[in-house]
TORPA-4810 file (N, C-alpha, C, O; in nm, 3 decimals):
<nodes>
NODE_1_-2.745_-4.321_-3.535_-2.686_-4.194_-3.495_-2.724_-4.165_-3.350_-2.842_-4.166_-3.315_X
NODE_2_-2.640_-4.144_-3.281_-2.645_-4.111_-3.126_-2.685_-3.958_-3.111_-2.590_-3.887_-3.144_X
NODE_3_-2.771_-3.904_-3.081_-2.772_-3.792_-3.083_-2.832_-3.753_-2.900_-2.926_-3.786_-2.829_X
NODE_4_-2.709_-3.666_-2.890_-2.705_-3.631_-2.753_-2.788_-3.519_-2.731_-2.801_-3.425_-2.809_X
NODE_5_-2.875_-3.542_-2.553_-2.968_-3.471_-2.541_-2.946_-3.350_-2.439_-2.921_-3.368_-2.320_X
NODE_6_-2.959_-3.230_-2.498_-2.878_-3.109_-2.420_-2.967_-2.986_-2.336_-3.075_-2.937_-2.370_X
NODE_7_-2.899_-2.959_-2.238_-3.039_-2.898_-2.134_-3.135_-2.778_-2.164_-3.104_-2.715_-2.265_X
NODE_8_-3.238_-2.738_-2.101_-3.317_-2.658_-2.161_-3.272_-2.583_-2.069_-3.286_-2.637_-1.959_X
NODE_9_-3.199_-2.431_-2.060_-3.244_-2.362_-1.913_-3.285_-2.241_-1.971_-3.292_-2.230_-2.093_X
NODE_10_-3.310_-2.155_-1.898_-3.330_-1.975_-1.918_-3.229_-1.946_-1.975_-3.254_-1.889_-2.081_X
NODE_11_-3.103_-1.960_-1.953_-3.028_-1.904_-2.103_-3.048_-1.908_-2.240_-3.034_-1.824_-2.329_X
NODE_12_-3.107_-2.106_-2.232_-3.076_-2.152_-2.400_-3.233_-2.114_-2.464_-3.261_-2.112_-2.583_X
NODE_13_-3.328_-2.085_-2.347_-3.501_-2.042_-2.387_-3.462_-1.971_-2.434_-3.447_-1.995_-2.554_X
NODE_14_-3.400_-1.787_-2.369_-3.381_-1.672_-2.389_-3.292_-1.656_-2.560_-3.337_-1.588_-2.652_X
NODE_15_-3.192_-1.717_-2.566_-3.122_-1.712_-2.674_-3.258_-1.754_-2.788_-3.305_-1.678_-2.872_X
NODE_16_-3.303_-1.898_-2.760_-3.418_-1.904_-2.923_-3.508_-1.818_-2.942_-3.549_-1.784_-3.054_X
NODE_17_-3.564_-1.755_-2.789_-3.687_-1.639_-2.791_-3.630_-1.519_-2.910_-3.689_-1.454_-2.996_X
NODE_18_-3.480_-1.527_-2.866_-3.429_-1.390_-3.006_-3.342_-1.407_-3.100_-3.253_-1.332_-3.140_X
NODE_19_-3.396_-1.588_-3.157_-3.329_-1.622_-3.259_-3.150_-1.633_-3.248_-3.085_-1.620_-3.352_X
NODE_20_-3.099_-1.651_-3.152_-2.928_-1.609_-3.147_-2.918_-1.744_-3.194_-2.960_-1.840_-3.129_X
NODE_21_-2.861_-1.755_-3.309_-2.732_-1.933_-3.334_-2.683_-1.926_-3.200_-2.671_-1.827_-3.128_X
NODE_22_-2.646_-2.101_-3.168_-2.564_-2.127_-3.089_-2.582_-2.275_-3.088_-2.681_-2.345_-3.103_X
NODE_23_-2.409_-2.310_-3.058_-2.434_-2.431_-3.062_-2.384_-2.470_-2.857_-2.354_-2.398_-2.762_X
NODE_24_-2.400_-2.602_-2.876_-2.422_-2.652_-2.690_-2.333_-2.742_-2.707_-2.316_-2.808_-2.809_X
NODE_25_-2.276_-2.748_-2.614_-2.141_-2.871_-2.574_-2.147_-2.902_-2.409_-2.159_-2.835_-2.306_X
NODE_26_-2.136_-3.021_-2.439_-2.149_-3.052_-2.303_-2.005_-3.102_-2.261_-1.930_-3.104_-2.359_X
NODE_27_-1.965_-3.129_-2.180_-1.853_-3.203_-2.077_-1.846_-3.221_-1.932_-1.944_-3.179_-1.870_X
NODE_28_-1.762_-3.269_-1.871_-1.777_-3.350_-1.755_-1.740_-3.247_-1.677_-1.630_-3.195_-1.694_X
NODE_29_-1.833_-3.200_-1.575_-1.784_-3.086_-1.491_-1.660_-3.140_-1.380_-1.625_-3.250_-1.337_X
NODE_30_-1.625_-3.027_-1.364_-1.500_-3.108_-1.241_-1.503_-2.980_-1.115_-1.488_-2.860_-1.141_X
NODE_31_-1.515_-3.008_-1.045_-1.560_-2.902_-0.891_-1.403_-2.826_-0.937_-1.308_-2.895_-0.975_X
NODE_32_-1.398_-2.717_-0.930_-1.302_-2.634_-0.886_-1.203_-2.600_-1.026_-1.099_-2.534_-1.031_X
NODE_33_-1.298_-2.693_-1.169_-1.215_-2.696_-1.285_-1.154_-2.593_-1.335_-1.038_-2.574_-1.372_X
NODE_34_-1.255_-2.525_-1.330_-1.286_-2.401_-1.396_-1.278_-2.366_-1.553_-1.332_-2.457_-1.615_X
NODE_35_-1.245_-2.300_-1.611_-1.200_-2.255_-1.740_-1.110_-2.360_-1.826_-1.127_-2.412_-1.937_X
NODE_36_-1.008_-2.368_-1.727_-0.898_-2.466_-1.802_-0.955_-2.603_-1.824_-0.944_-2.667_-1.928_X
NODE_37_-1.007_-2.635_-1.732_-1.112_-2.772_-1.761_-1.147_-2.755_-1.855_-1.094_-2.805_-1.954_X
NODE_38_-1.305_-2.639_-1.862_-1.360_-2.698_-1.948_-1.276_-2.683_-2.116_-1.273_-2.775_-2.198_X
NODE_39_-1.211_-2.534_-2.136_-1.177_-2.512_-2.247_-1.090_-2.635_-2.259_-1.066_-2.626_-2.379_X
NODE_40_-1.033_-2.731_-2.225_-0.945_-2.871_-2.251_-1.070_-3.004_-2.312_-1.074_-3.082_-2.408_X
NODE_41_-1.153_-2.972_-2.197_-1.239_-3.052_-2.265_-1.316_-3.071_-2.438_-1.358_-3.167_-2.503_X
NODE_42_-1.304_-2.930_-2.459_-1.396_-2.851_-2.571_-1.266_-2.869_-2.676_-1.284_-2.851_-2.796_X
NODE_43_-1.129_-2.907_-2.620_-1.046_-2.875_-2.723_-1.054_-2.734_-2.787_-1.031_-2.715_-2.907_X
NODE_44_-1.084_-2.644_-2.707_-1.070_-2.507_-2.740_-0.966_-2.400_-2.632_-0.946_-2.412_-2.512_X
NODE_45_-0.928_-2.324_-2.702_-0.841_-2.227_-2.659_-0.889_-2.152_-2.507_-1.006_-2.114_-2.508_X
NODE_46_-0.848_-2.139_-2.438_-0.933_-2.094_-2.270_-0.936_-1.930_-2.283_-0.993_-1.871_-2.192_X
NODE_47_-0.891_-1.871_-2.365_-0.926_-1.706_-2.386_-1.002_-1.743_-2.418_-1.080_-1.730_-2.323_X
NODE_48_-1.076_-1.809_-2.526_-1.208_-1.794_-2.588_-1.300_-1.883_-2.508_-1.391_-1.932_-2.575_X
NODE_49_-1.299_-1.917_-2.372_-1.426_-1.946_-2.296_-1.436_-1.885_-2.203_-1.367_-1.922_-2.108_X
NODE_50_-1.526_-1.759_-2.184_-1.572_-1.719_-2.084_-1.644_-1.729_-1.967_-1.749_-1.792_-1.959_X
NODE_51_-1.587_-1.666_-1.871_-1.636_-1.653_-1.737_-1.734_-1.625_-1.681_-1.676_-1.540_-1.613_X
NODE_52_-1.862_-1.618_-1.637_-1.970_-1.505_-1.607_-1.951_-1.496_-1.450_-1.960_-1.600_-1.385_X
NODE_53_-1.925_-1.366_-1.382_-1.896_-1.364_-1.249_-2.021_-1.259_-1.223_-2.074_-1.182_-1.302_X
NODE_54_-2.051_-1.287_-1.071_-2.164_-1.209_-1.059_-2.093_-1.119_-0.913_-2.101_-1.166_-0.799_X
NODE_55_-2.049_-1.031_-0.933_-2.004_-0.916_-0.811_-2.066_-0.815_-0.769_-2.160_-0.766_-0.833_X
NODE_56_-2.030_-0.773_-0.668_-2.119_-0.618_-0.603_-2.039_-0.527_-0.545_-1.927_-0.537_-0.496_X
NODE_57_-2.120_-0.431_-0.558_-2.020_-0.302_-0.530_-2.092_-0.301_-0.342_-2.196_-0.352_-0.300_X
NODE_58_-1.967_-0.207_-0.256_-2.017_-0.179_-0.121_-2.118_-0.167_-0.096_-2.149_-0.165_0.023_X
NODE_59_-2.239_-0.151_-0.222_-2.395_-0.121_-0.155_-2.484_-0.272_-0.139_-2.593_-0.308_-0.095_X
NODE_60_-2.362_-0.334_-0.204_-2.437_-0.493_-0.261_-2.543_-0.507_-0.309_-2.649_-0.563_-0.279_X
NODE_61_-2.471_-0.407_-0.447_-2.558_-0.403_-0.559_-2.520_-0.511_-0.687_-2.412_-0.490_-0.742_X
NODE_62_-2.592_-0.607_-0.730_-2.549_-0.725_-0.795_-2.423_-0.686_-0.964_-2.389_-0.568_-0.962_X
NODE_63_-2.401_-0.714_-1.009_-2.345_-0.704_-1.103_-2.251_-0.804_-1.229_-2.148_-0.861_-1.193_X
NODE_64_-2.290_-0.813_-1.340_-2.245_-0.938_-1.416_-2.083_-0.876_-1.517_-2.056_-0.779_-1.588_X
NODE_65_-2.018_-0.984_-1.474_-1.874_-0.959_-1.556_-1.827_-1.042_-1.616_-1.758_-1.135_-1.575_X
NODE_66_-1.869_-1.010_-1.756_-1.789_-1.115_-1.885_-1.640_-1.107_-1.891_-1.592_-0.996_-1.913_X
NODE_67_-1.555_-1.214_-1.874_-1.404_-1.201_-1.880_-1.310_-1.344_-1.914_-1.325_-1.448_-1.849_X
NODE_68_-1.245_-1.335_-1.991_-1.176_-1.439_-2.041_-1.143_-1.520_-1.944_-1.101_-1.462_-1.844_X
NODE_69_-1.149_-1.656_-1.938_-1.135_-1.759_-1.860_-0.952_-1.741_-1.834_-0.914_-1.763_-1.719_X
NODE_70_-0.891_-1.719_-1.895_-0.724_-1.708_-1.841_-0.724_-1.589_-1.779_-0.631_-1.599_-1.699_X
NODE_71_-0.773_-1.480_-1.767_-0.723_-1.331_-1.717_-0.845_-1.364_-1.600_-0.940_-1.442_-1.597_X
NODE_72_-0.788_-1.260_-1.505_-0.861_-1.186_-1.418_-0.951_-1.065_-1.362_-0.973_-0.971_-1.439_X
NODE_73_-0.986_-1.063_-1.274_-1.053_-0.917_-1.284_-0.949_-0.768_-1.212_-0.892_-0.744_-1.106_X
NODE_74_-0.964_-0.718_-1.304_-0.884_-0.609_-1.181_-1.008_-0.549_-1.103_-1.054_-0.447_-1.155_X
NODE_75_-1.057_-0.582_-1.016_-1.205_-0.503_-0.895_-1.125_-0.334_-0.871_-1.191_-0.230_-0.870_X
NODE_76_-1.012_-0.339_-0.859_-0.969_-0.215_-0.838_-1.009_-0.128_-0.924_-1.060_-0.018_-0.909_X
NODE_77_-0.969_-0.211_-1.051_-0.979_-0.071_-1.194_-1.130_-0.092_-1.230_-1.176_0.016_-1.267_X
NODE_78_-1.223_-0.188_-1.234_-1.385_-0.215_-1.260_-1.429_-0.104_-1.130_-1.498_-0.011_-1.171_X
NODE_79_-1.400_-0.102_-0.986_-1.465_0.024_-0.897_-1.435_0.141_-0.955_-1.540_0.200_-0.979_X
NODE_80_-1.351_0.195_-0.986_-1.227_0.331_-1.082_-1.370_0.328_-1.179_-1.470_0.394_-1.152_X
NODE_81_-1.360_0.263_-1.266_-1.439_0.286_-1.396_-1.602_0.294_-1.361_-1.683_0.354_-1.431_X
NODE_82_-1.640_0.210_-1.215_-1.811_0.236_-1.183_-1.810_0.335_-1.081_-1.912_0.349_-1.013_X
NODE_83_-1.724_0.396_-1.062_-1.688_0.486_-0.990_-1.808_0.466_-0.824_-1.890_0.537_-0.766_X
NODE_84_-1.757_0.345_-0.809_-1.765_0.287_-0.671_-1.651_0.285_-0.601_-1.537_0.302_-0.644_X
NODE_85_-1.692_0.258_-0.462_-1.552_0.226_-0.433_-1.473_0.107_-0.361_-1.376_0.110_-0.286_X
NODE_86_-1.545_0.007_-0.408_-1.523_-0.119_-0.431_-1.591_-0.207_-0.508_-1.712_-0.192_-0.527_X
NODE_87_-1.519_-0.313_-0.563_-1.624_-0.454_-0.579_-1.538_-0.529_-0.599_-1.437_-0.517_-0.667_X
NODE_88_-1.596_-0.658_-0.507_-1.582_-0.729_-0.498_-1.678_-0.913_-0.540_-1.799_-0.924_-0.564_X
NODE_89_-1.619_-0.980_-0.538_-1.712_-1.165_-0.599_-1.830_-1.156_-0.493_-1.816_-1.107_-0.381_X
NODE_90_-1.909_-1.192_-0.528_-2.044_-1.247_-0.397_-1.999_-1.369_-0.393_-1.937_-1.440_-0.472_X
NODE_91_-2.046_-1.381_-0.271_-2.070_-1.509_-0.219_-2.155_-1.586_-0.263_-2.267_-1.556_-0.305_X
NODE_92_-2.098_-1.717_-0.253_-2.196_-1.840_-0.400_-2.313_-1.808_-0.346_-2.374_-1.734_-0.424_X
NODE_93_-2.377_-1.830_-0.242_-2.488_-1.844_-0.164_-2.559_-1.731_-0.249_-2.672_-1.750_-0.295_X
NODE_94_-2.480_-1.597_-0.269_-2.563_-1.466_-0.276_-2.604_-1.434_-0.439_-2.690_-1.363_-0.492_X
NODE_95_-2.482_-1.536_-0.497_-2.511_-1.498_-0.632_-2.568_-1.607_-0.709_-2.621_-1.603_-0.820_X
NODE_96_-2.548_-1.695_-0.636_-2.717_-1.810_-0.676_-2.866_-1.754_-0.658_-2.968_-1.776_-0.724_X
NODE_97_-2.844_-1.674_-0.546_-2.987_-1.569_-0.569_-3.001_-1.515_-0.658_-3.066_-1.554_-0.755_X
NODE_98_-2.927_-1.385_-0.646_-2.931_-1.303_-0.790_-2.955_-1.385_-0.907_-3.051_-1.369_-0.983_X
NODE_99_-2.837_-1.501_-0.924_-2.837_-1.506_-1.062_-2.953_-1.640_-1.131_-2.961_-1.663_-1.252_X
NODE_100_-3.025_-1.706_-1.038_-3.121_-1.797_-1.011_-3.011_-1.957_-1.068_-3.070_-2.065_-1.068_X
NODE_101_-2.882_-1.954_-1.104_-2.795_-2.055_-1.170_-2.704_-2.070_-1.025_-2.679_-1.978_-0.947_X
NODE_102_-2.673_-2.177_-1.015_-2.600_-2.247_-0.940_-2.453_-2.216_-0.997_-2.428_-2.252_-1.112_X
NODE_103_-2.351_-2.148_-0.916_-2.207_-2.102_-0.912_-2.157_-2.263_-1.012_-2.194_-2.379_-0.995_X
NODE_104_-2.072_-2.211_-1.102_-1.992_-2.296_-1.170_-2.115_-2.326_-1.316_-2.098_-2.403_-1.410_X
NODE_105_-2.194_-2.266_-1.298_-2.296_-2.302_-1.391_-2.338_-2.198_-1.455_-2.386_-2.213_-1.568_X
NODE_106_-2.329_-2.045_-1.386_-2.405_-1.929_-1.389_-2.373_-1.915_-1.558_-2.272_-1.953_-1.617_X
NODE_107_-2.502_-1.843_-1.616_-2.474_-1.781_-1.745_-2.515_-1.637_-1.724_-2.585_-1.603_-1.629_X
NODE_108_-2.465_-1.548_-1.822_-2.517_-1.451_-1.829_-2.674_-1.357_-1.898_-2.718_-1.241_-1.900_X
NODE_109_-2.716_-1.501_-1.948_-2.862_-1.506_-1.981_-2.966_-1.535_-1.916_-2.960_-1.631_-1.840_X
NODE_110_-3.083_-1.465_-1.929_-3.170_-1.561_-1.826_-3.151_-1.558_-1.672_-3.184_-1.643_-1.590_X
NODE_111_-3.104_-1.467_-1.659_-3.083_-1.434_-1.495_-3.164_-1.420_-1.418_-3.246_-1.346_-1.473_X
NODE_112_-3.216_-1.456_-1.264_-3.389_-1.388_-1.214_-3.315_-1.276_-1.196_-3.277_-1.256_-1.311_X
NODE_113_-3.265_-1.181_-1.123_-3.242_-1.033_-1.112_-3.151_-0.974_-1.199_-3.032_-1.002_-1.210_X
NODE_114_-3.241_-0.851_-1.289_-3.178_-0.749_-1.398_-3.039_-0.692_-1.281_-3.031_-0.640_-1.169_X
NODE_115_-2.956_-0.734_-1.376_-2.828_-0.683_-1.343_-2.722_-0.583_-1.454_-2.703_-0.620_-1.570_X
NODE_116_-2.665_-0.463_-1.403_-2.569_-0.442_-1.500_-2.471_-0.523_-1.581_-2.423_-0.612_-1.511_X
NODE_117_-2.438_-0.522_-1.669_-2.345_-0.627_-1.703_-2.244_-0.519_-1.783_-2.261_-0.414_-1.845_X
NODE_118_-2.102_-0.626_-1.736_-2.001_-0.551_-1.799_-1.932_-0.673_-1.889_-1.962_-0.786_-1.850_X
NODE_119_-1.838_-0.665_-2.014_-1.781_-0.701_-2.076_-1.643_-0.670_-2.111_-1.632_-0.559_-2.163_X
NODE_120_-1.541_-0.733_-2.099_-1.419_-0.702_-2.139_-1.428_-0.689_-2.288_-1.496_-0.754_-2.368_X
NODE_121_-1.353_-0.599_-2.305_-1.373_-0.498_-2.485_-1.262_-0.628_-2.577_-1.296_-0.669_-2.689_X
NODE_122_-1.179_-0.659_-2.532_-1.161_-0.753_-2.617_-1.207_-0.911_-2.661_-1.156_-0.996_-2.734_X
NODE_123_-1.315_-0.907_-2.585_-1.357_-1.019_-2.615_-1.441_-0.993_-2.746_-1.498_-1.085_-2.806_X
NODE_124_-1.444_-0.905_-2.773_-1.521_-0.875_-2.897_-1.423_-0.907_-3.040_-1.465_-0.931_-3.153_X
NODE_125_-1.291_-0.900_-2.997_-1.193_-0.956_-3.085_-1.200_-1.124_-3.165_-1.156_-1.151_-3.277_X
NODE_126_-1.261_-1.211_-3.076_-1.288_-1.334_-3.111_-1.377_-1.335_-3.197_-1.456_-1.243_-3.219_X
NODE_127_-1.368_-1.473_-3.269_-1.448_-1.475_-3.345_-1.565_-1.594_-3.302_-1.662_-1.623_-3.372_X
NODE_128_-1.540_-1.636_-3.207_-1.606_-1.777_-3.126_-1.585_-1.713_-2.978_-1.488_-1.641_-2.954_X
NODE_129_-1.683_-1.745_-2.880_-1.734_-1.783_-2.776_-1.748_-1.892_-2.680_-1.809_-1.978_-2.743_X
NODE_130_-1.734_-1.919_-2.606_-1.795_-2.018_-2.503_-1.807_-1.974_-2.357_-1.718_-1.948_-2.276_X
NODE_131_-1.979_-1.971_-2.338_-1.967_-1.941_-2.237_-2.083_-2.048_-2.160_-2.137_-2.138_-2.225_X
NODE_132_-2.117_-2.024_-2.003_-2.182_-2.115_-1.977_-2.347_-2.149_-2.022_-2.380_-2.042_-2.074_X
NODE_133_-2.404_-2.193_-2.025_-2.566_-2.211_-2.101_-2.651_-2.260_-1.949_-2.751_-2.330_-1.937_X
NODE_134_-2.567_-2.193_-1.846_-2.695_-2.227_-1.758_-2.684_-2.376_-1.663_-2.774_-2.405_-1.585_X
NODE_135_-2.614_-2.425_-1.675_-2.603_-2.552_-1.588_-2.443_-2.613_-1.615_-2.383_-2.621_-1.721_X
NODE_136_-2.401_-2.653_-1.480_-2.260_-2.673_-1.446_-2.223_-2.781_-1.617_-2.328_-2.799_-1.678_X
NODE_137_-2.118_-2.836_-1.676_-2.095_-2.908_-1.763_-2.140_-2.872_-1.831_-2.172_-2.965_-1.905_X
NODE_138_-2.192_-2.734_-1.891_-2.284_-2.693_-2.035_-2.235_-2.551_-2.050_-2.252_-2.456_-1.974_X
NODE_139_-2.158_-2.557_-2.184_-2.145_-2.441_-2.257_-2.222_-2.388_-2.378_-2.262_-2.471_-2.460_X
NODE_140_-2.243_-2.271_-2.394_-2.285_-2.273_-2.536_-2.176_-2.170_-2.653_-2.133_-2.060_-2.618_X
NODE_141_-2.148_-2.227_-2.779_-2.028_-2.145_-2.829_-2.129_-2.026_-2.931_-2.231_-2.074_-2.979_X
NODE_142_-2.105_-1.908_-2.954_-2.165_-1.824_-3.009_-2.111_-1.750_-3.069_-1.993_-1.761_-3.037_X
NODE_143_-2.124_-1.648_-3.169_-2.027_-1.520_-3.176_-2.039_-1.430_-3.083_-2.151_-1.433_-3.031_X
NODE_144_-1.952_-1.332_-3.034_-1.950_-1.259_-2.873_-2.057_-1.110_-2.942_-2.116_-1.036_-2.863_X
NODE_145_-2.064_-1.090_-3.086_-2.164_-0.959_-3.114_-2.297_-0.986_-3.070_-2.376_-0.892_-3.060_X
NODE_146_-2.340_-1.128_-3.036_-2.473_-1.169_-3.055_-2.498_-1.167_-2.859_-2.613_-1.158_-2.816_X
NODE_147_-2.400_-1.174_-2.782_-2.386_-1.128_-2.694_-2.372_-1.021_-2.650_-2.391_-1.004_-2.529_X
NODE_148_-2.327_-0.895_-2.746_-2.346_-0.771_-2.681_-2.507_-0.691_-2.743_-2.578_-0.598_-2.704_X
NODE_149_-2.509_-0.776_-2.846_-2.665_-0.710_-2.874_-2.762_-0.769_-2.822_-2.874_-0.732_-2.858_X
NODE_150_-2.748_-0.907_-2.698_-2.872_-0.929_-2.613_-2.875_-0.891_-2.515_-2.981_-0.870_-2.456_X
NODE_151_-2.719_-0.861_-2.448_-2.696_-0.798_-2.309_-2.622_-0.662_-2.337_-2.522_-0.649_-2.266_X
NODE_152_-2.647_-0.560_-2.421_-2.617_-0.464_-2.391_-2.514_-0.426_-2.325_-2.508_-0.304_-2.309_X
NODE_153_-2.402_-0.507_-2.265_-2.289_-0.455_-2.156_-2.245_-0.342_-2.201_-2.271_-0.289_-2.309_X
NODE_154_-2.147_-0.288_-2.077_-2.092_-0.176_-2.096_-1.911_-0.252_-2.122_-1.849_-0.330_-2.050_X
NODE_155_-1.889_-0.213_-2.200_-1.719_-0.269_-2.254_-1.665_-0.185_-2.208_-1.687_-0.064_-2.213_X
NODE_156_-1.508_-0.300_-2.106_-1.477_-0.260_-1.970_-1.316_-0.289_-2.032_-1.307_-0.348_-2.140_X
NODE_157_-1.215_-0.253_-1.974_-1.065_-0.304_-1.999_-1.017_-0.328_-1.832_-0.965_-0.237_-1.767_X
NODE_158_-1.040_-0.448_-1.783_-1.021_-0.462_-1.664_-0.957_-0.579_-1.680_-0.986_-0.638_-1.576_X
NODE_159_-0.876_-0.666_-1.757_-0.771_-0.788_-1.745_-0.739_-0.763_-1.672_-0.762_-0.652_-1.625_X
NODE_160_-0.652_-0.870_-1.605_-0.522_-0.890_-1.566_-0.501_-1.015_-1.602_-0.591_-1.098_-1.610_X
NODE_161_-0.346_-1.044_-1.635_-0.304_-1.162_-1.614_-0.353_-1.268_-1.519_-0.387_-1.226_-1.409_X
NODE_162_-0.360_-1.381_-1.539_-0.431_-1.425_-1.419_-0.295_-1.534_-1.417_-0.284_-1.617_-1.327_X
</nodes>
């Protein structure tokens, strides 16, 4: 039996520290894949693999946004609702700080800087997950409740079509 050996990072620590199931999949990262990659790879549906984006409002104040890998963000209607008056993506450079994960890799676990986090409200509709586990080519699939009861987000309706 081949049994494949899958990475340790601050996400997948953080998840066993509070008991969350999850399982890990790996696949072949591809620079610029994004979503559609990987959810093709996973043979899974690309609504159900999520995004973790790390943005800031005009004060460049950090901020984490769970959102379906096919839709987008509306920053217009997410400032409206944080009643900022903007936000916008950081820059990889800035949110490899914040988020101590290398862009294309970032999870929303295990982050070095406490950040707000927001969640699109229908992702709570799924019954499966995939999101990243912390290193580029590594997802982990979960149920999305076990995600709002470790990260607390605030559930956001900011789609767009993407």
């Amino acid at each position: 039996m081949n049994k494949e050996k899958f990475p340790v990072t601050p996400a997948t620590r953080l998840l066993r520290e509070h008991n969350i199931a999850f399982t890990s999949h790996l696949y072949p990262y591809e620079e610029r894949g994004g979503t559609a990659h990987s959810a093709h790879c996973l043979n899974v549906d690309e609504h159900s693999v999520i995004k973790t984006l790390i943005m800031e409002d005009e004060r460049r104040r950090p901020l984490i946004v769970l959102m379906h890998g096919d839709r987008k963000v509306s920053t217009k209607e997410l400032a409206r609702r944080l009643e900022v008056k903007t936000i916008t993506p950081c820059d990889p450079a800035i949110a490899n700080k914040h988020s101590g994960y290398r862009v294309g890799g970032t999870s929303p676990f295990g982050v070095r800087k406490t950040m707000s986090a927001y969640m699109e409200a229908s992702i709570l509709d799924l019954p499966r997950i995939y999101l990243n586990g912390g290193k580029r080519g590594f997802l982990i699939g979960l149920a999305p409740i076990e995600v709002q009861r470790l990260l607390q987000p605030t559930l956001v309706q900011v789609a767009i079509e993407d």
